[in-house]
C-alpha positions in Angstrom: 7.7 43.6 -17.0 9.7 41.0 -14.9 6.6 40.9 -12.7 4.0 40.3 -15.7 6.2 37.1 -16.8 6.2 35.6 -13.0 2.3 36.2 -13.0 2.2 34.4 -16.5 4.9 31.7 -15.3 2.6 31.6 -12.4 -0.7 30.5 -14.1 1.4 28.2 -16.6 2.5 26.1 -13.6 -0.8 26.0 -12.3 -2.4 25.0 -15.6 0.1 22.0 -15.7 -2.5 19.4 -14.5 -5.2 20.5 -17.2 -6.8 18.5 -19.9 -9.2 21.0 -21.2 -7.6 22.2 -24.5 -9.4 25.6 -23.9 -6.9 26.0 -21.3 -4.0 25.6 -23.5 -5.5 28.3 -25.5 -4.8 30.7 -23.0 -1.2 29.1 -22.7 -0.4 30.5 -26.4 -1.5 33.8 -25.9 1.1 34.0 -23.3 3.4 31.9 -25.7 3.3 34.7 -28.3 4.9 37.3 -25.8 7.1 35.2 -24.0 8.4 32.2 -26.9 12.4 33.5 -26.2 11.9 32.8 -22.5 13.8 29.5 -22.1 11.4 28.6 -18.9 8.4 30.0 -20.2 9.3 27.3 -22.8 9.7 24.6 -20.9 6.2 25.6 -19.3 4.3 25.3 -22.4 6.0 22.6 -23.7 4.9 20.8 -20.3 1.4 22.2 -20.3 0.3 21.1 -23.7 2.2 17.7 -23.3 0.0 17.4 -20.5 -3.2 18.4 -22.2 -2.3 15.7 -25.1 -1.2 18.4 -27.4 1.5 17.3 -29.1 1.7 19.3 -32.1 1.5 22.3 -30.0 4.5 21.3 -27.7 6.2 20.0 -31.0 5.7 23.5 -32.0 7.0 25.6 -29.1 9.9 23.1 -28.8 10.9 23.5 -32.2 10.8 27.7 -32.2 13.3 27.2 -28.6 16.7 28.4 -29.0 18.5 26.7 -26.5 16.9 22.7 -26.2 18.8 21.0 -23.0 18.7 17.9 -21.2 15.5 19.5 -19.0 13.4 20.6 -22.9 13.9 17.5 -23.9 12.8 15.6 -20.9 10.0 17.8 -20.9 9.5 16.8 -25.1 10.1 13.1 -24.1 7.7 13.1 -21.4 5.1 13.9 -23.5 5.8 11.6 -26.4 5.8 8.4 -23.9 2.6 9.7 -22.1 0.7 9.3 -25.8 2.4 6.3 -26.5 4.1 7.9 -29.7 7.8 5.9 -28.9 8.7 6.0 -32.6 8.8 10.6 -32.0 10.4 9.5 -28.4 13.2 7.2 -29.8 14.1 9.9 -32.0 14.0 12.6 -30.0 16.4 10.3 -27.1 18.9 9.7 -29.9 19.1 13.4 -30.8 19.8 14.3 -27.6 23.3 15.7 -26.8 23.2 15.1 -22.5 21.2 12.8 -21.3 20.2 12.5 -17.2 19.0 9.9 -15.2 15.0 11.1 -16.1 15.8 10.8 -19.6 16.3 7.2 -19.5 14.0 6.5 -16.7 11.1 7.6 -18.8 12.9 6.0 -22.4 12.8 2.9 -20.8 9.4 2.9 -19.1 7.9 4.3 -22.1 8.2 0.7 -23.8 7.9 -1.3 -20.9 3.9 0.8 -20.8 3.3 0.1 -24.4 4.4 -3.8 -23.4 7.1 -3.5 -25.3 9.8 -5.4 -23.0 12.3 -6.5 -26.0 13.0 -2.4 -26.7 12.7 -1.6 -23.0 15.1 -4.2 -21.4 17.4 -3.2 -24.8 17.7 -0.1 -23.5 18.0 -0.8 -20.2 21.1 -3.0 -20.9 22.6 -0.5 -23.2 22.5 3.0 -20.5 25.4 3.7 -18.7 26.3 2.2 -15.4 25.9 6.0 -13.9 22.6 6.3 -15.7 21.2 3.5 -14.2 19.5 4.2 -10.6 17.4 2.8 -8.2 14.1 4.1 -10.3 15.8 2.7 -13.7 16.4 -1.0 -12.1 12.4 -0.5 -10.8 10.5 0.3 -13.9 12.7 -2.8 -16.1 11.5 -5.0 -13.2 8.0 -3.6 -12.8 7.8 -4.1 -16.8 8.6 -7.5 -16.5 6.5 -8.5 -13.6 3.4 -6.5 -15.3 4.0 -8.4 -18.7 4.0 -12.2 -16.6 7.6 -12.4 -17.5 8.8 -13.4 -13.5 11.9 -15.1 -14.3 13.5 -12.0 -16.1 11.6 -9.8 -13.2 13.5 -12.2 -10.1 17.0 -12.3 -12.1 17.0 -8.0 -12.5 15.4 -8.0 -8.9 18.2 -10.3 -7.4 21.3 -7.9 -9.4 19.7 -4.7 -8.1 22.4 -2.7 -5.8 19.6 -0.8 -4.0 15.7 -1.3 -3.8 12.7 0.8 -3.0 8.9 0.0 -1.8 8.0 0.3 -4.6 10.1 -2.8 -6.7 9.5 -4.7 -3.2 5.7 -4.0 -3.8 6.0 -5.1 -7.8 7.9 -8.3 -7.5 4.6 -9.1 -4.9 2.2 -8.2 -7.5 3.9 -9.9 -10.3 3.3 -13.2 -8.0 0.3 -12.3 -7.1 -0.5 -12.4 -11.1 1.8 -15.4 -11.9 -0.7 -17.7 -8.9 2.5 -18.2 -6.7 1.0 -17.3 -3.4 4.1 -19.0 -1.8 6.6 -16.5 -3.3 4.8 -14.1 -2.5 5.2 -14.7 0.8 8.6 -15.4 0.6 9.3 -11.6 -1.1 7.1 -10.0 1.3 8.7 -11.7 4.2 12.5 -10.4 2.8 11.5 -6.9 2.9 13.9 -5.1 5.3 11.2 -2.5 6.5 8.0 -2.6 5.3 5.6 0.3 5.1 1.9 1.3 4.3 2.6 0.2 0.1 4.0 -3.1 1.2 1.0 -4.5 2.9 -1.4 -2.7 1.4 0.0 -4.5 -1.7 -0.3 -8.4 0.1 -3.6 -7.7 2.0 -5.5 -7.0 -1.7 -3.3 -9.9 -3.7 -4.8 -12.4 -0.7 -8.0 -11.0 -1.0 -8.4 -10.5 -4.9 -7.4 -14.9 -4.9 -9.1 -15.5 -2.7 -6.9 -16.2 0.5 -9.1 -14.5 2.7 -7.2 -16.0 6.0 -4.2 -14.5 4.7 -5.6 -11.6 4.4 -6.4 -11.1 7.7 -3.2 -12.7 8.9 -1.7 -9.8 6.6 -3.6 -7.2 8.2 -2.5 -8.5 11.7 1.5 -8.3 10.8 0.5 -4.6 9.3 -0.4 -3.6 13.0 2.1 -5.7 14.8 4.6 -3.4 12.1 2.9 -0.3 13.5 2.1 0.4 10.1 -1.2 2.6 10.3 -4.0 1.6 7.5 -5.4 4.0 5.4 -8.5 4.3 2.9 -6.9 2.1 0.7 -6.2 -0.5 2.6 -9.9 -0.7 3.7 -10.7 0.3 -0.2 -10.8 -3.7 -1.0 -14.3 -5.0 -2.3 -13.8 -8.5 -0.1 -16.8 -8.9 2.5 -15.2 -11.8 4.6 -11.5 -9.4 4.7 -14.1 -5.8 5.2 -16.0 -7.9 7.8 -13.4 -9.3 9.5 -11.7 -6.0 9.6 -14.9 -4.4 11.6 -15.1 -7.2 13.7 -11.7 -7.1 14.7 -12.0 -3.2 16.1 -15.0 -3.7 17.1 -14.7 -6.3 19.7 -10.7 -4.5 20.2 -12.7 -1.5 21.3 -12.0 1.0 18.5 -15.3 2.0 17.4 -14.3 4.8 15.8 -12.0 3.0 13.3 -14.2 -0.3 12.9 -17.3 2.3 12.1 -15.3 3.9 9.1 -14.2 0.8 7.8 -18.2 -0.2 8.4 -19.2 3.0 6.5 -17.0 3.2 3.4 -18.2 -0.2 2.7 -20.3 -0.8 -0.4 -22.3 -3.3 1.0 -22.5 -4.8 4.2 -23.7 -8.7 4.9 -25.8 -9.6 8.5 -22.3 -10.3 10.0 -21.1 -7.0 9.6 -24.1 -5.4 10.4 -24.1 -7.7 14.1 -20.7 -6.9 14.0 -21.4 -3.0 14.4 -24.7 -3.0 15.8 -23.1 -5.3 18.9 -20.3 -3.2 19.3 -22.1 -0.1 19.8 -24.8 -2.1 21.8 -22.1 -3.4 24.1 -20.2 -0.3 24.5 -23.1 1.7 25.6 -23.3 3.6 22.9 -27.5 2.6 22.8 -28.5 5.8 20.4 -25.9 5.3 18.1 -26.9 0.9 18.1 -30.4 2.0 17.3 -30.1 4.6 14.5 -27.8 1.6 13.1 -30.5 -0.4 13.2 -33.0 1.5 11.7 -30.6 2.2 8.5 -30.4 -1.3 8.4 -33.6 -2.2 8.3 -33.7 0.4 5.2 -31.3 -1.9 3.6 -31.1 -5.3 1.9 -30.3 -7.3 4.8 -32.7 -8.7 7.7 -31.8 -8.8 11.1 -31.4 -12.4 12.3 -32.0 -13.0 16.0 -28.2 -12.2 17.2 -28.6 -8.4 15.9 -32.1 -8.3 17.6 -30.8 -9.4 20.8 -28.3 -6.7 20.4 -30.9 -3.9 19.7 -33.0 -5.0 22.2 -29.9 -4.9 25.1 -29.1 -1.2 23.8 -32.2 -0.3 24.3 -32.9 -1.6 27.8 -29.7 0.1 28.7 -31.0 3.3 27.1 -34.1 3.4 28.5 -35.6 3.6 25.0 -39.2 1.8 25.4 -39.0 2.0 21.3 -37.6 -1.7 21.8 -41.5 -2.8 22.3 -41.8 -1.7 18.9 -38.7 -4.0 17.4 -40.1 -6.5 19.6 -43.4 -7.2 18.0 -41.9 -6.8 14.2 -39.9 -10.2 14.9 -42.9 -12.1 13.0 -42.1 -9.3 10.0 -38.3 -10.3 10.4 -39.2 -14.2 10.5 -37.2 -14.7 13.9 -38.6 -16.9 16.4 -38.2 -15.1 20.0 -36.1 -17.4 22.5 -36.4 -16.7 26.0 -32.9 -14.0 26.1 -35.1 -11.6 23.8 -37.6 -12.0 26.5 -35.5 -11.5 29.2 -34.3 -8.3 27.5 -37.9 -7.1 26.7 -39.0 -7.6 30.2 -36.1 -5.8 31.4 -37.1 -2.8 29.5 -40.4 -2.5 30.4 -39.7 -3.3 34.2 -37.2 -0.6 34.0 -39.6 2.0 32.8 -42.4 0.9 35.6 -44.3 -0.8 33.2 -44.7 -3.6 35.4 -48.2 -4.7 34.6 -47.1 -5.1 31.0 -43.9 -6.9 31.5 -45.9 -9.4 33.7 -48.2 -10.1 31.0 -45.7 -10.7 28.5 -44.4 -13.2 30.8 -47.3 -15.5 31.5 -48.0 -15.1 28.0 -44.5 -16.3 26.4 -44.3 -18.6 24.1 -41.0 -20.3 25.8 -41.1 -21.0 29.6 -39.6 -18.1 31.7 -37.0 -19.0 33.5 -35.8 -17.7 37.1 -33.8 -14.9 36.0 -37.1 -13.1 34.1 -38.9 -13.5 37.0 -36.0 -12.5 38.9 -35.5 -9.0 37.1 -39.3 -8.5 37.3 -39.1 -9.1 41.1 -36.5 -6.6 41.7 -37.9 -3.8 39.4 -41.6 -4.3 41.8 -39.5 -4.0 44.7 -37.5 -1.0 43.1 -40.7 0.7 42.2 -42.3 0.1 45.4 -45.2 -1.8 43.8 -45.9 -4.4 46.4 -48.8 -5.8 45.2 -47.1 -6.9 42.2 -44.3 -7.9 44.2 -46.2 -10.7 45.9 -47.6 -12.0 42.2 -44.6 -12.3 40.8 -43.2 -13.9 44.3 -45.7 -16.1 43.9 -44.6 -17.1 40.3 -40.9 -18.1 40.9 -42.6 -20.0 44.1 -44.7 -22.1 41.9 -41.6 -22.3 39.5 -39.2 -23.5 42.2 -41.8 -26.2 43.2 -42.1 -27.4 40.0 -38.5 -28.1 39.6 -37.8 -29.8 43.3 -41.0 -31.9 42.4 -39.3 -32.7 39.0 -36.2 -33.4 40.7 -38.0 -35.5 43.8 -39.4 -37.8 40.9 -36.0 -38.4 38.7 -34.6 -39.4 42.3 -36.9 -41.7 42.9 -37.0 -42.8 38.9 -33.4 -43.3 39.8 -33.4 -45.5 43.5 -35.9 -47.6 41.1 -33.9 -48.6 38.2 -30.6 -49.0 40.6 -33.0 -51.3 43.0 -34.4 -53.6 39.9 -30.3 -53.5 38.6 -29.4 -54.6 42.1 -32.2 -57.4 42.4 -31.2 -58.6 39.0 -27.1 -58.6 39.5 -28.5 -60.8 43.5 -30.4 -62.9 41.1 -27.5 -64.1 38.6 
């Protein structure tokens, strides 16, 4: 028998987060064997509380012999949780002990229905030994949720002890009231912060709009050693989220920049440069390129920067697929400057495509410059191919030719106009 109740007890405890009413049905079969057992009573009384039951707890808490400080919380609990503070009130006054909990949840019942007149009343009347650290913290979170500041700061100042939590509601209250500069203030009092406290100040910035602050925020957060987690990346602010993966990024933590990149719920063509870069830079080519391609499923274009990017991971992959990204730019509406050149070139030098890289030299639409040539030179030379090796010789012969002519007639250009300034300055 004693083994059948802790089985029952068992699956009451576990059916203490439900809210399918079904479930509570199985509760009263259980009920109807087990009503004298005082903890069996306390169980049901907590399970249908938390299935929004009330009659049914009223019921089972009614039938209980022996109704302590623990039934009653367990009542009380449910009466504030539906609001019903006229049942709770009455329940609280009938009560022969009261703990700690008891008040606690009294007093945060009101301050939840915005009832801060009956809640601070309350708070003012309980016993000096009732009245903890969580007591002091829901009167001041009530006041900062309802606007009321002034009352919040005077029961914050008077508090003998304070938590995270009161630390973290006097920044929200702030936060809400427009006063960025207390905030700051509070936040900067804290003794030891932790994950709730700037968490808290990195989504106030962000949610007013102080995005510089709330990458300023973020900073102090790691200078604390504080380690983020998926809330603090949770916020909905591109210029904080983008900053964020920029931040790792170009730090060198891929891994962390690419979940902050990934649980975003949408990404601008800085944060997609931002990642695409990193990866590109890092040598992570495959990963750069599959980036790309889901971007390019997306909402966004790629600009030139992000091009430049894909087009360097694949030269340092090997990947020839680059061509490919190369001759979309006119689908993209970016104008190819003599870098994405230089990269394509590279590419297709690399691969021993040399006839086509030499081709898409002559045939740029910018002027090549030494370096293109250059890189072409030393893949012919790498690849043996001689003959191409003289051409493209040739080429940076003619363009170095060019430029000492150029630089032979601004000389001159210049003796001239010092020679007429000389002449003129003899003639005066």
């Amino acid at each position: 028998m004693a083994a059948s109740r802790a089985r029952q007890l068992h699956g009451l405890y576990l059916m203490r987060g439900c809210r399918d009413p079904d479930k509570a049905l199985h509760a009263e079969a259980v009920k109807s064997a087990n009503a004298h057992d005082h903890n069996v009573g306390i169980t049901l009384v907590s399970v249908y509380c938390k299935c929004g039951l009330l009659a049914d707890a009223h019921g089972v808490f009614g039938r209980m012999l022996d109704r302590n400080a623990v039934t009653c919380n367990a009542m009380l609990a449910g009466y504030t949780a539906a609001g019903d503070m006229a049942n709770a009130e009455a329940l609280f006054a009938g009560m022969g002990s009261r703990t700690p909990v008891t008040w606690v949840m009294l007093i945060r019942g009101f301050a939840e229905e915005g009832d801060m007149v009956e809640a601070l009343r309350w708070f003012e009347v309980a016993p000096p030994g009732m009245r903890n650290v969580v007591t002091w913290t829901v009167a001041v979170q009530g006041c900062a949720a309802t606007g009321d500041m002034e009352t919040a700061r005077e029961l914050f100042d008077k508090m003998p002890a304070r938590n995270a939590f009161v630390w973290s509601s006097m920044v929200i209250g702030y936060f809400k009231a427009g006063n960025a500069d207390e905030v700051q203030a509070v936040f900067d009092r804290i003794p030891v912060r932790n994950l709730v406290n700037s968490n808290t100040l990195i989504a106030g910035y962000a949610k007013i709009g102080c995005y510089e602050k709330a990458l300023e925020a973020f900073h102090s957060m790691l200078d604390d050693r504080i380690k983020p987690d998926e809330f603090t990346m949770a916020g909905k602010n591109q210029f904080v989220l983008n900053g964020l993966v920029d931040m790792f990024a170009k730090c060198g933590d891929l891994a962390f920049a690419r979940k902050i990149f990934d649980n975003m719920q949408w990404r601008n063509t800085e944060c997609w440069n931002s990642m695409i870069s990193a990866l590109s830079s890092h040598g992570q080519s495959i990963e750069a390129i599959k980036l790309f391609s889901k971007m390019e499923c997306s909402e966004q274009k790629p600009n030139e920067i992000i091009l430049l990017a894909v087009l360097g991971a694949c030269t340092h992959g090997g990947f020839v697929h680059g061509l490919r990204i190369f001759i979309k730019y006119d689908v993209y509406g970016v104008a190819a400057a003599v870098e994405h050149y230089g990269c394509l070139v590279d590419l297709l030098a690399r691969a021993g495509r040399l006839r086509e890289a030499y081709e898409i030299v002559k045939n740029m639409l910018v002027v090549p410059n030494e370096v293109i040539w250059g890189s072409l030179l030393g893949a012919c030379r790498v690849h043996g191919d001689a003959e191409m090796s003289k051409l493209v010789s040739s080429e940076i012969h003619q363009l170095h030719s060019c430029r000492v002519s150029t630089n032979d007639a601004e000389k001159y250009s210049n003796r001239k106009v010092m020679a007429v300034n000389t002449k003129g300055q003899a003639f005066f």
